[in-house]
C-alpha positions, 0 to 999 in steps of 0.5 A: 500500500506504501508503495502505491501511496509513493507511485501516486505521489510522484504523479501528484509533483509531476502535475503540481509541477506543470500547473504550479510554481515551486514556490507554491509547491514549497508552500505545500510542504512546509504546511503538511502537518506531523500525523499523531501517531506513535512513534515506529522506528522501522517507518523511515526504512518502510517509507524509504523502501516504497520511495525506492521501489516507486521510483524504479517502477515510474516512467520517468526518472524521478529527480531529487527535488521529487523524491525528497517532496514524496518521502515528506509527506509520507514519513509524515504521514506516519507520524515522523517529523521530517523536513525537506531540505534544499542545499547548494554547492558553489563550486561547480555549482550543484543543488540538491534536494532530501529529507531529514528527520532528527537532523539525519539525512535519510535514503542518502549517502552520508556525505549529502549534509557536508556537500551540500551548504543548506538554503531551506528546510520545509 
């Protein structure tokens, strides 16, 4: 079912992405709300699992921005605070978009926090 949810969620950015604007879209995540439920420590790695299995089965490779925008609002649809954080590096210039929770990068590579300078959390 969470994989599902992911695969329909990564359609949503697509079509927010043709009739919307970022900022709005940016909107959108910074005001979805933390569900109230218990705590599930094994969350974060079902959420990830689905957003990775969701993203090899949709037809266009999904980018960072959309990735991270999915598993926000998943993780935070099972009650885990998470923030979508935007980052940047100046040279060569690269921005990259992912998602923390309790200040760790998750379904990331480890190196993400110190590559990228941080310009926006959500």
């Amino acid at each position: 079912m969470l994989f599902l949810r992911a695969l329909h969620l990564l359609i949503v950015y697509d079509v927010l992405c043709t009739f919307s604007n970022f900022a709005r879209i940016r909107g959108m995540v910074k005001k979805w709300p933390v569900a109230r439920k218990p705590y599930d420590g094994s969350a974060v790695n079902r959420v990830s699992t689905a957003v990775n299995y969701a993203c090899i089965w949709y037809p266009k490779q999904a980018l960072c921005l959309q990735r991270a925008f999915v598993m926000a609002h998943l993780l935070r649809r099972e009650g885990i605070a998470a923030e979508m954080v935007l980052g940047a590096q100046k040279l060569p210039f690269k921005a990259h978009a992912w998602v923390e929770v309790d200040g760790r990068a998750v379904n990331e590579t480890l190196s993400v926090q110190m590559t990228y300078a941080v310009w926006d959390r959500c």
